[in-house]
FIGUVO-62981 format. One record per residue: residue number from 1; chain; x, y, z of N, C-alpha, C, O in turn. Coordinates in pm, 1 decimal, m for minus. Each point is the difference from the previous one (the first is absolute). Layout:
SITE   resi   chain        n_x        n_y        n_z       ca_x       ca_y       ca_z        c_x        c_y        c_z        o_x        o_y        o_z
SITE    NUM       A          X          Y          Z          X          Y          Z          X          Y          Z          X          Y          Z
...
END
This chain:
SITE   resi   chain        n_x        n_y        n_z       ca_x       ca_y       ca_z        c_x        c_y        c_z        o_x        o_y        o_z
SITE      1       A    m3624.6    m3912.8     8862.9      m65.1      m59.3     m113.3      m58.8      108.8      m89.2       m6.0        7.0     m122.7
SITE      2       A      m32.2       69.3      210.6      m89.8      125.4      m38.7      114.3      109.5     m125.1      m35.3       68.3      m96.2
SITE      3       A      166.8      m92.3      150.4       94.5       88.2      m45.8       73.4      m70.6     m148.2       69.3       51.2      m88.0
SITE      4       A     m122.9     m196.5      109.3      109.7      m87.6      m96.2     m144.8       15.4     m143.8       35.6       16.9     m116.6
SITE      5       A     m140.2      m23.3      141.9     m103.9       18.5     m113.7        4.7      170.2      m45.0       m6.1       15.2     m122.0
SITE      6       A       12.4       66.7      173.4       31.2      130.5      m66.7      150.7      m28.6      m75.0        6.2        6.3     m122.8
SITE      7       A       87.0      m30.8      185.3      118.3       13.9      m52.4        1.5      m90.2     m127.2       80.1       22.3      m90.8
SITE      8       A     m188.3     m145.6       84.8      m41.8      m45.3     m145.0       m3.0       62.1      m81.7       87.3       13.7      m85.7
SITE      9       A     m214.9       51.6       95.6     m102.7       98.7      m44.9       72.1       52.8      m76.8       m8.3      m11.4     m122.2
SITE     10       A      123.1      103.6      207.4       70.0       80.6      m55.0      119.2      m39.7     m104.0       44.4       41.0     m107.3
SITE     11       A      m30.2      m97.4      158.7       91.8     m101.2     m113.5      m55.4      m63.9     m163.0       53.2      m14.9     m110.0
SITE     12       A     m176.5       m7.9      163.8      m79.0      m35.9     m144.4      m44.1      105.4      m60.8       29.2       17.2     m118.4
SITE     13       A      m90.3       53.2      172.0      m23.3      150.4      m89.6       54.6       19.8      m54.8      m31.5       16.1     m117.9
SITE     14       A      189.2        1.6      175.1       98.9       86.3      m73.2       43.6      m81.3     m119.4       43.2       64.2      m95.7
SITE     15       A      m47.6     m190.6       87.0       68.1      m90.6      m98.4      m91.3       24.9     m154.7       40.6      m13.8     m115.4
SITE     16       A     m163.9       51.1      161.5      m79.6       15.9      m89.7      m89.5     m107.0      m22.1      m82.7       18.6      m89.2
SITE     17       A       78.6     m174.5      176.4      m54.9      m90.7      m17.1     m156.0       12.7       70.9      m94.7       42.5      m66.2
SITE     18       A       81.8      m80.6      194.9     m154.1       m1.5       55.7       13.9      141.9       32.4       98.8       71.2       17.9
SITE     19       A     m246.9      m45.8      m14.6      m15.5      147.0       84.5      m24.5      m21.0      171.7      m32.9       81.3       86.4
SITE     20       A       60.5     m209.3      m80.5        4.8       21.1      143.3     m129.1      m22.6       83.6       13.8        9.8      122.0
SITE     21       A     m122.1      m35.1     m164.7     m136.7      m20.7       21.3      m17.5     m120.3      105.8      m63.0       16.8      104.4
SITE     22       A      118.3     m129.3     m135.9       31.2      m77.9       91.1       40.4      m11.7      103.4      m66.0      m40.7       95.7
SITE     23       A      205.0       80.2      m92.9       64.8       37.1       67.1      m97.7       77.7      179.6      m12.3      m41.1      115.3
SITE     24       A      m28.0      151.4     m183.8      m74.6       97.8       55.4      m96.4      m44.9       52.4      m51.5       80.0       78.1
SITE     25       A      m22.4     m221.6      m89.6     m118.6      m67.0       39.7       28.4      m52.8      101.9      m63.0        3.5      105.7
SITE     26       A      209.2      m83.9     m141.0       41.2      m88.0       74.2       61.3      118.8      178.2        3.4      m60.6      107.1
SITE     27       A       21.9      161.3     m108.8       59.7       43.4       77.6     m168.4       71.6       89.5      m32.5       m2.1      118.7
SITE     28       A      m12.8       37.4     m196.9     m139.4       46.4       67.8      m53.5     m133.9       75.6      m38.4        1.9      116.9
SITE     29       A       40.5     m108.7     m191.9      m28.7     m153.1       91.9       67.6       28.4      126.0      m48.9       11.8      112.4
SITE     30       A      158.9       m3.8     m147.3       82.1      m65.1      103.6       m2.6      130.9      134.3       45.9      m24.4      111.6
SITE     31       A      m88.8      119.4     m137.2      m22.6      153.9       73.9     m117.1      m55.9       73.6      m10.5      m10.5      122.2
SITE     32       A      m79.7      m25.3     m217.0     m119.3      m31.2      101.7      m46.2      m83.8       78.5      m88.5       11.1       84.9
SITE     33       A      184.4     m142.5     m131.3       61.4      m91.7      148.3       19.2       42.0       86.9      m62.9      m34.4      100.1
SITE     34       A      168.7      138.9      m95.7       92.2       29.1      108.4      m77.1       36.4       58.4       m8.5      m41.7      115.5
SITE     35       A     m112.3      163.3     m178.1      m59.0       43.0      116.6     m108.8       m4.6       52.5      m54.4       65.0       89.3
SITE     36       A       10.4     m192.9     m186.2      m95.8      m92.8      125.8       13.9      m63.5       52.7     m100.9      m38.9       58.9
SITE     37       A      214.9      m23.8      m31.3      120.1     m102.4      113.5      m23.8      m78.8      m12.4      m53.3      m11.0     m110.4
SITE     38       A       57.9      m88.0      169.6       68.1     m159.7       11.0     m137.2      m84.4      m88.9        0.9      m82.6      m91.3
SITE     39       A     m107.8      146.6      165.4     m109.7      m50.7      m27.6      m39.2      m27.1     m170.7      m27.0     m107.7      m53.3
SITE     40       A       33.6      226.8       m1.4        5.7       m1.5     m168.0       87.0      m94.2      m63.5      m39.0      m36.2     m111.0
SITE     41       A      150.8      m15.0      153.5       98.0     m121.4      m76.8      m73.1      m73.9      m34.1      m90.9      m15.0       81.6
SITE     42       A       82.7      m47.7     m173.5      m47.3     m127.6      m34.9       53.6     m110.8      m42.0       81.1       m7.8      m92.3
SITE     43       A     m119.5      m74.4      151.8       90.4     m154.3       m6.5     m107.6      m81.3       13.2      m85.0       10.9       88.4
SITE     44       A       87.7     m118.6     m202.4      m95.6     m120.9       20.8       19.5     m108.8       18.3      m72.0      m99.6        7.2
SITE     45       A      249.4      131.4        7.0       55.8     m155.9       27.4       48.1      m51.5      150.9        0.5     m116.1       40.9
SITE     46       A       40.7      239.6       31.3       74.5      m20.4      136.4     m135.1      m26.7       95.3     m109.6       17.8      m53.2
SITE     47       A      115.7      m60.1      192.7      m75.0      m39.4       89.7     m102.7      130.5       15.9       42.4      103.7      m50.8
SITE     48       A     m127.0      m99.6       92.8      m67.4      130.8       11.9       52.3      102.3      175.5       62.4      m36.6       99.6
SITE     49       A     m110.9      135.5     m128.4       56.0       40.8      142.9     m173.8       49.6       73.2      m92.9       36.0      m72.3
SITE     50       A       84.3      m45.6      218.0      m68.0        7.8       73.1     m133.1       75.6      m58.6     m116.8      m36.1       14.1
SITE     51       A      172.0      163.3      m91.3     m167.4       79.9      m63.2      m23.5     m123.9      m85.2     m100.9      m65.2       27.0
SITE     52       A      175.5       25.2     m121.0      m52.2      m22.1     m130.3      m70.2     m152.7       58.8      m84.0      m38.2      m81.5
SITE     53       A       95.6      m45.9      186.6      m48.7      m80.2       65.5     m126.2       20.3       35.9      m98.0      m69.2      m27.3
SITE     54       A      106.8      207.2      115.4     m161.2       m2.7       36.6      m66.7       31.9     m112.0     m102.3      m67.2      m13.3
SITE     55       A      130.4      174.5     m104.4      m31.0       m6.9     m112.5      m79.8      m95.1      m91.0      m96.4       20.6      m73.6
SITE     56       A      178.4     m148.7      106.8      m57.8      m95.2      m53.2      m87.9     m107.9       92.1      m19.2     m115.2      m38.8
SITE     57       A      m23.5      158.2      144.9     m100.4      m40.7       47.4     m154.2       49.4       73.1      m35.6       53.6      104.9
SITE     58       A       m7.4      m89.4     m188.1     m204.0       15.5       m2.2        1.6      m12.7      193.1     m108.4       28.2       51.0
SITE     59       A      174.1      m50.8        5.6      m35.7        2.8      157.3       37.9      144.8       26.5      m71.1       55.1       84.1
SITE     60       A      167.1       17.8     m137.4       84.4      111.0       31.1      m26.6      132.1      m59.9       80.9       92.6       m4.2
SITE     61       A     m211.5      m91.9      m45.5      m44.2      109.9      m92.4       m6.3      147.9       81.1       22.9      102.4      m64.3
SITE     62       A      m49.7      m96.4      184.8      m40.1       70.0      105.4      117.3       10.9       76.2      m20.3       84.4       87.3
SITE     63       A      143.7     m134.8      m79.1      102.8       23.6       72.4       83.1       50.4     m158.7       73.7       98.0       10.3
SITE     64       A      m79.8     m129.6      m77.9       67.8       40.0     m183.9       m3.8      179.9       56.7       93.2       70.5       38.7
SITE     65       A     m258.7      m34.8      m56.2      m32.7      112.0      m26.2        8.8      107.0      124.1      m16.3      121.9       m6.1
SITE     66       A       51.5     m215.7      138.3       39.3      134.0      108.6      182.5      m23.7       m5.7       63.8       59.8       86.7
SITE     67       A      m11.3     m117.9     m155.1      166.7      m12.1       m6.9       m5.0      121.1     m128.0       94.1       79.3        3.0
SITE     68       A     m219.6      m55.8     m138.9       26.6      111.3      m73.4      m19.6       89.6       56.8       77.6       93.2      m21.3
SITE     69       A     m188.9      m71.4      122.5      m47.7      126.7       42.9       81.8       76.6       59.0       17.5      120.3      m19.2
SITE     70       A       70.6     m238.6      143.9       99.7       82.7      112.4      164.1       42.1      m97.2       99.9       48.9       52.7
SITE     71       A     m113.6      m83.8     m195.3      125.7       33.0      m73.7      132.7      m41.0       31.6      104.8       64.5        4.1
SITE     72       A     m139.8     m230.6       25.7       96.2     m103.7       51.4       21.8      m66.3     m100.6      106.6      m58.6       19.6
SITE     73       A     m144.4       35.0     m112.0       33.2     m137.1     m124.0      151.7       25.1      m44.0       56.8     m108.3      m13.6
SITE     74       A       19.2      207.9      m10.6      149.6       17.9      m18.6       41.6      m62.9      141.4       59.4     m107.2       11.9
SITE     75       A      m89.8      169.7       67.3       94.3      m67.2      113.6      m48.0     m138.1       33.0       65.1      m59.3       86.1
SITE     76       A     m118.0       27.6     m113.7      m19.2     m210.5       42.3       10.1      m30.3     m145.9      m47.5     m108.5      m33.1
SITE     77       A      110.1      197.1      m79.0       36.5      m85.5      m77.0      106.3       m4.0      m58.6       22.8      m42.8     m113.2
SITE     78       A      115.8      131.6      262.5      101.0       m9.2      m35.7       94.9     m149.7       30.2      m49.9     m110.8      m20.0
SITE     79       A      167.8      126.2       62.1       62.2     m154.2       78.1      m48.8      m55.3      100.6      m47.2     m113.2       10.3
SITE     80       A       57.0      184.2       56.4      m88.9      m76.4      145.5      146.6        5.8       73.8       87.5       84.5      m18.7
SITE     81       A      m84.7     m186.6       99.3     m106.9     m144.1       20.0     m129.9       22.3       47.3        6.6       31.9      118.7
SITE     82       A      m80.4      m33.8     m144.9     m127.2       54.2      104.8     m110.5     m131.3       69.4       m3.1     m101.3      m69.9
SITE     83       A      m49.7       99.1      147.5     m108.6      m73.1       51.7      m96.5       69.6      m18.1        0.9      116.9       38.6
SITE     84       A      m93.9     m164.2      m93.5     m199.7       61.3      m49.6      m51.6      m68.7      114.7       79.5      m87.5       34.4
SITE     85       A     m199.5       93.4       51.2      m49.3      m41.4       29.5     m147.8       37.8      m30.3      m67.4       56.0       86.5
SITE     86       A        7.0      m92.1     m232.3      m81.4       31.4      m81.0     m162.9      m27.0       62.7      m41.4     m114.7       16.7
SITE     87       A      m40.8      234.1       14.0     m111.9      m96.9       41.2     m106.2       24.3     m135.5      m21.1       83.8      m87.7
SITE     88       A      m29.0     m215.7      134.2     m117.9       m6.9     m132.9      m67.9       85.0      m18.3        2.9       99.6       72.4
SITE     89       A      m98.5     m113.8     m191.3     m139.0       74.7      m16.5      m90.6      m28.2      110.2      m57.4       82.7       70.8
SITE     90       A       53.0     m179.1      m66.4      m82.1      m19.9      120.6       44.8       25.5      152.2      m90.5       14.7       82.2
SITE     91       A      189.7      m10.0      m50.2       53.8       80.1       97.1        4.9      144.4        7.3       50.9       30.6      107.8
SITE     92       A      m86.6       86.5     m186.1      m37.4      119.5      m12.2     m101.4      m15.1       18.3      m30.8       84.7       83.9
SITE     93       A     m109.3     m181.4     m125.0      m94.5       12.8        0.4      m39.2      m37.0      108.5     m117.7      m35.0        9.3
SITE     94       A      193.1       31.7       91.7      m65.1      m40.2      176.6       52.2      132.1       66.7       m5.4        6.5      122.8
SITE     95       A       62.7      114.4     m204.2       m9.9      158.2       78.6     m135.4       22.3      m40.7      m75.9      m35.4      m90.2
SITE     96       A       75.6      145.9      245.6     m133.3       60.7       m2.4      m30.1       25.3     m209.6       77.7      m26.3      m91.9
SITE     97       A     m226.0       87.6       87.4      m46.2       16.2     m114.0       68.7      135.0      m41.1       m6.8       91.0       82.6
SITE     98       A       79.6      m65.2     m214.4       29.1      139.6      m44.5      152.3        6.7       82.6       67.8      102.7       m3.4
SITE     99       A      m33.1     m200.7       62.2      146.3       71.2       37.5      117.9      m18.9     m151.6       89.0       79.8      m29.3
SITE    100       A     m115.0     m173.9      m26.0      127.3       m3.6      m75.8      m49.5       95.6     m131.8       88.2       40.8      m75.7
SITE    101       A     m234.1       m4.7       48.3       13.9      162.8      m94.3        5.8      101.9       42.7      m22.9       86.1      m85.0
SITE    102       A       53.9      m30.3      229.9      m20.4       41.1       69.3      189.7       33.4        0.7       21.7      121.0        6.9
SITE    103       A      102.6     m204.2      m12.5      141.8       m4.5       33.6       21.9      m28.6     m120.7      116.0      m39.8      m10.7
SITE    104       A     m179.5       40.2     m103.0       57.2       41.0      m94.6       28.2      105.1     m103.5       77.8        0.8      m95.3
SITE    105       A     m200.1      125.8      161.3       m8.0      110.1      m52.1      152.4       68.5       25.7       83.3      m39.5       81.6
SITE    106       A      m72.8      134.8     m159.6      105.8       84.7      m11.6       40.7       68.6      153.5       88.6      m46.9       71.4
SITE    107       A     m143.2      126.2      m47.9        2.2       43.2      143.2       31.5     m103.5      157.9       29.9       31.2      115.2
SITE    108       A      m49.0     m130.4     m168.0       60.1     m161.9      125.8      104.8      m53.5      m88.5       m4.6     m123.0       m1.0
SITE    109       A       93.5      169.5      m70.6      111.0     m137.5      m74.5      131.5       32.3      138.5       33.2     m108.0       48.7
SITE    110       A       27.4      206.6        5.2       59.2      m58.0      134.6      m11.1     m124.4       71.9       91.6      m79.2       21.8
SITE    111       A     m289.6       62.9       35.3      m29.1      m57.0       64.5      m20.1     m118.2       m5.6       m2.1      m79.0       94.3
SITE    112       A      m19.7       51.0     m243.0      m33.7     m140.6      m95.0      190.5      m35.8      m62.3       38.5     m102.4      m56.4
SITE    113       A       27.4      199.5       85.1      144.9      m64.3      m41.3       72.8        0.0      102.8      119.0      m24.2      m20.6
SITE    114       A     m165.7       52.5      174.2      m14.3      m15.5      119.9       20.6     m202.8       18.9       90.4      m83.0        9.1
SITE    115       A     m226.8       88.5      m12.1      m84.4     m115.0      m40.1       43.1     m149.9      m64.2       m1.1     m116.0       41.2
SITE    116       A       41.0      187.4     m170.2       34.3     m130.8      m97.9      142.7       13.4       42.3       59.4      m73.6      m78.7
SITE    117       A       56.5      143.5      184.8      159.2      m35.7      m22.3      m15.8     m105.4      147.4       91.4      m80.6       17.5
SITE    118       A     m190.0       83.4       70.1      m39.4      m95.9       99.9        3.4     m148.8      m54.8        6.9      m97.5       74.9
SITE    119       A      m10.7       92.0     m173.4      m19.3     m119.5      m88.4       82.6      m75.7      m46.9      m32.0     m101.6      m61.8
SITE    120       A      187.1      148.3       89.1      114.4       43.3      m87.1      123.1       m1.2       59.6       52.6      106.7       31.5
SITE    121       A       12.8     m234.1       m7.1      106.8       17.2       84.2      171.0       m0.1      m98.5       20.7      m94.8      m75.8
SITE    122       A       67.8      187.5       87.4       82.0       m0.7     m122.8      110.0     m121.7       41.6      109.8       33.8       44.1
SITE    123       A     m133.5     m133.3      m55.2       39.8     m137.6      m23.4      m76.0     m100.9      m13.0     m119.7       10.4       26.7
SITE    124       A      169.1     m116.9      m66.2      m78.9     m106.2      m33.6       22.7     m120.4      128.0       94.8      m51.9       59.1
SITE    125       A     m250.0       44.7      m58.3       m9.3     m101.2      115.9     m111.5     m145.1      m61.5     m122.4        1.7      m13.0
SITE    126       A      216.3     m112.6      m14.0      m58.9      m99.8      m34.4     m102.6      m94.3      106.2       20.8       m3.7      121.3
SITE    127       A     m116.9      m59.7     m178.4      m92.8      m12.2      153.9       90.0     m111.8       81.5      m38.0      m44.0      108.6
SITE    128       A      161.3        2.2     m171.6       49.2     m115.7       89.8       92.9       72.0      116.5       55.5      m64.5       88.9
SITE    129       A      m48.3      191.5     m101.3      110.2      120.5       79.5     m122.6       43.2      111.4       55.3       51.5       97.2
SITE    130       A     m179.9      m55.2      m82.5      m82.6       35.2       50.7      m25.9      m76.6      148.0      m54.1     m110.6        1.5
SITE    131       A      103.5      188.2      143.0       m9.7      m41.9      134.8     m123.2       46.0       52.9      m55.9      101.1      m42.4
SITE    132       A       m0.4     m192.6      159.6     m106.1       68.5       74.7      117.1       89.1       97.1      111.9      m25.5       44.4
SITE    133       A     m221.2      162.7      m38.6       60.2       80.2       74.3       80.0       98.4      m49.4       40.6       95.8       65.8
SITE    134       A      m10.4     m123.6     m213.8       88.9       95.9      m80.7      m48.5       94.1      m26.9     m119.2      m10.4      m29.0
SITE    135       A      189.8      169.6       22.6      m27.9      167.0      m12.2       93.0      m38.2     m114.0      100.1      m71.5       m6.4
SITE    136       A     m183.8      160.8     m101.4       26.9       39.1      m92.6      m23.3      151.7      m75.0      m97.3       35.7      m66.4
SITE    137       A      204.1       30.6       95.8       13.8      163.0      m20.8      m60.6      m25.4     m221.2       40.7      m69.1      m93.4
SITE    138       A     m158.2      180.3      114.8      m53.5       19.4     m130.5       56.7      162.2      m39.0       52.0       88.0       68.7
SITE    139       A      m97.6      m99.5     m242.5       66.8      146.0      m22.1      m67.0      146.4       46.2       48.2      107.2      m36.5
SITE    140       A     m135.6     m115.5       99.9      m86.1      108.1       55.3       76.0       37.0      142.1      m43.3       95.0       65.2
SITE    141       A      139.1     m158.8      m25.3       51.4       m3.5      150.7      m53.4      m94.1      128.1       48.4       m7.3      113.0
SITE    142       A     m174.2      m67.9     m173.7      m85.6      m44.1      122.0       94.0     m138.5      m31.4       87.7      m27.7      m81.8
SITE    143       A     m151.1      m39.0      186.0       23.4     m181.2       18.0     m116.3      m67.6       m5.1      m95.5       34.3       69.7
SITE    144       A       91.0     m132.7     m148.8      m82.0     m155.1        4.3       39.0      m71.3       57.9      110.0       43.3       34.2
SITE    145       A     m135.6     m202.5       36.7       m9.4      m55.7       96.1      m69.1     m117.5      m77.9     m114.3       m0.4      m45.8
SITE    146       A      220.0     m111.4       40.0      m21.6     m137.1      m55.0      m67.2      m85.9      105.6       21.9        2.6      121.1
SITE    147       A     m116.2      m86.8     m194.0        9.0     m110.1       83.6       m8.1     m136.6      m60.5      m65.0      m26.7     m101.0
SITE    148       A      122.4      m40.8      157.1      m54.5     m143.0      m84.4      m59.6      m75.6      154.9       23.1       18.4      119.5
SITE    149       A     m127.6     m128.2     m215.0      m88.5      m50.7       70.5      m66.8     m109.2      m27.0     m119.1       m1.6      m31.0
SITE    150       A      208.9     m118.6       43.7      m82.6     m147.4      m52.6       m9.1       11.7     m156.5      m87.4      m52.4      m69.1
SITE    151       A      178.2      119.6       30.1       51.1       31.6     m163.2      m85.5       73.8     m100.0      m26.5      m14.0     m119.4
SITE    152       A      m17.7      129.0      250.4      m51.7      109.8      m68.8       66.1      115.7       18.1       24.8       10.3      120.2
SITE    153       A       27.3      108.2     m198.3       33.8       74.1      m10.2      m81.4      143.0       29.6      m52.3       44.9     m101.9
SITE    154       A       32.8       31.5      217.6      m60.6      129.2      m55.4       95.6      108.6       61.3       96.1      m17.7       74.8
SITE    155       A     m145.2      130.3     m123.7       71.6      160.5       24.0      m82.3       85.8       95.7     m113.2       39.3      m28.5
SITE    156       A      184.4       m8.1      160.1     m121.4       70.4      115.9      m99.4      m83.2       48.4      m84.9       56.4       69.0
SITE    157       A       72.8     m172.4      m86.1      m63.0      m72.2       46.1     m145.3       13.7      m26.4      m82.4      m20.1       89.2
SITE    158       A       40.6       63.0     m241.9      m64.6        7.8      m88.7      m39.9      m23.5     m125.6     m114.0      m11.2      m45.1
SITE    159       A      232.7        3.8      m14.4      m14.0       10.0     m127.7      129.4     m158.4      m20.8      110.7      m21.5       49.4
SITE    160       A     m199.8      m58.9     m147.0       26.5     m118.3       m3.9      114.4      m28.9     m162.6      m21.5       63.3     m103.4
SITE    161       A      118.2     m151.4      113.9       99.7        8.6     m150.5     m124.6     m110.7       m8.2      m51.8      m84.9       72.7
SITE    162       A       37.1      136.7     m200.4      m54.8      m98.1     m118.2       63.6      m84.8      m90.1      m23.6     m116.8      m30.7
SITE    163       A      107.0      194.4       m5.7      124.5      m78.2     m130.4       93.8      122.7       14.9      m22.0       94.9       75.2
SITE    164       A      138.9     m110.5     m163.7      129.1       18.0      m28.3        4.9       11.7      m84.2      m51.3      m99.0      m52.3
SITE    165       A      106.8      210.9      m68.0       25.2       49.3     m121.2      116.6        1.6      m42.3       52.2       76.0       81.5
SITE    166       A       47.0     m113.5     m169.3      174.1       68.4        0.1      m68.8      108.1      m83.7     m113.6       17.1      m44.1
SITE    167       A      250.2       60.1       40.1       14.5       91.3     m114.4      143.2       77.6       19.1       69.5       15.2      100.4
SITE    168       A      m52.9       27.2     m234.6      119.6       25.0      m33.2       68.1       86.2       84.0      120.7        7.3      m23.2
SITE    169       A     m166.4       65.2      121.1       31.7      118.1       87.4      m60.5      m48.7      151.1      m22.5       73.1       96.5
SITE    170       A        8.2     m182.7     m104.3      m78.4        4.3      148.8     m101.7     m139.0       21.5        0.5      m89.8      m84.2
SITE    171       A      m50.5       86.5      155.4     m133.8      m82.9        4.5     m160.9       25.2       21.4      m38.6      111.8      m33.9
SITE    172       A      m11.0     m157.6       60.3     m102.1       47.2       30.3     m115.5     m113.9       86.9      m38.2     m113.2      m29.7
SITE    173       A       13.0      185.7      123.8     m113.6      m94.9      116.0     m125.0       46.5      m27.0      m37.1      110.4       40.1
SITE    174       A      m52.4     m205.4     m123.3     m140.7       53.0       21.9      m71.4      m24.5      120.9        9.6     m107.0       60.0
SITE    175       A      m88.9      212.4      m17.5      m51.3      m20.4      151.0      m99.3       19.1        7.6      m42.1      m13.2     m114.9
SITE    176       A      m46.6       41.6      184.8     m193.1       m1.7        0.2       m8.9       90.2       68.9     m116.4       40.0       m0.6
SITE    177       A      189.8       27.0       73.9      m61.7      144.5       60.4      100.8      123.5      m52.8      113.5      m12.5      m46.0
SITE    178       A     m184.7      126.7       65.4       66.6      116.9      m21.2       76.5       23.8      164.8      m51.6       m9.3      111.3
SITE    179       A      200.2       44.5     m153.6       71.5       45.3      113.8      m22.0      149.5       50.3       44.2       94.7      m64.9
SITE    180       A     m125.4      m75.6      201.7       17.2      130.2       17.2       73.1       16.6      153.9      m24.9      m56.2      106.7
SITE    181       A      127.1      159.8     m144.7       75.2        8.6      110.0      m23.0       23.7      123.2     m111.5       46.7      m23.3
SITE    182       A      121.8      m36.5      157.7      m88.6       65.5      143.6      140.4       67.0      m35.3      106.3      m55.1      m28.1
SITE    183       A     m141.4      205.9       39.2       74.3      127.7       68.3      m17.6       m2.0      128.5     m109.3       m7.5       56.0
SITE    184       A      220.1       14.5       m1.9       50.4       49.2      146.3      m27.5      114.4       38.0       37.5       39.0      110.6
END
């Protein structure tokens, strides 16, 4: 694209018609898409995808801002399929005091993108696909552990589905606790 707007450019210059100014805007646009990835596209018409979801929800302000911190928003806002298993604001706010400004400083984004790919399984799992007893390999390498229970849903036998989100790349499970993994 990048090659077909210069080769404009060049073409109009030479004719003597535009100087090409446009042209040149339009290719710097389109440069600086590229290389802020998926995330920078903008579309206001197609379904939203998993960021632009939590994005748009006042529960998710605090999971929004450790998905910017750990420098994940391109990657959950490419195809997917992905599974979120999103926990609330108020589910951060039942870690100890100071842990989540604490994993979001510069010096912890490993550990906090550690963290948030626990969350994150790269397929989509609708809650009607959901068995008691089911392992579910997340993108960090670890496993979650379904259960259902008199038609409740939780993850580790903690953290409870609240609702179900689509989105254009995936879905998304809001849940009430933060997932933290036990290392072996």
């Amino acid at each position: 694209m990048l090659g077909i707007a210069l080769t404009t450019m060049t073409i109009l210059s030479g004719c003597g018609g535009s100087t090409g100014t446009e042209t040149t805007t339009e290719a710097s646009t389109e440069e600086a898409v590229a290389l802020a990835g998926q995330s920078a596209v903008k579309d206001d018409e197609s379904q939203k995808d998993v960021v632009k979801v939590a994005i748009g929800s006042k529960d998710h302000t605090t999971l929004v801002a450790a998905v910017q911190a750990a420098e994940l928003v391109d990657v959950l806002s490419n195809a997917g399929p992905f599974t979120v298993f999103a926990p609330t604001n108020d589910a951060f706010n039942l870690l100890p005091a100071g842990t989540v400004d604490d994993l979001v400083k510069p010096e912890n984004k490993e550990k906090l993108q550690d963290i948030l790919q626990y969350h994150v399984a790269v397929a989509v799992y609708k809650p009607e696909m959901f068995r008691d007893g089911q392992v579910i390999g997340m993108a960090n390498s670890g496993n979650i552990t379904i259960s259902v229970k008199d038609g409740k849903t939780m993850v580790n036998g903690k953290a409870t589905i609240l609702a179900s989100v689509n989105a254009s790349n995936g879905i998304i499970h809001v849940i009430d606790q933060v997932l933290l993994e036990e290392k072996k």
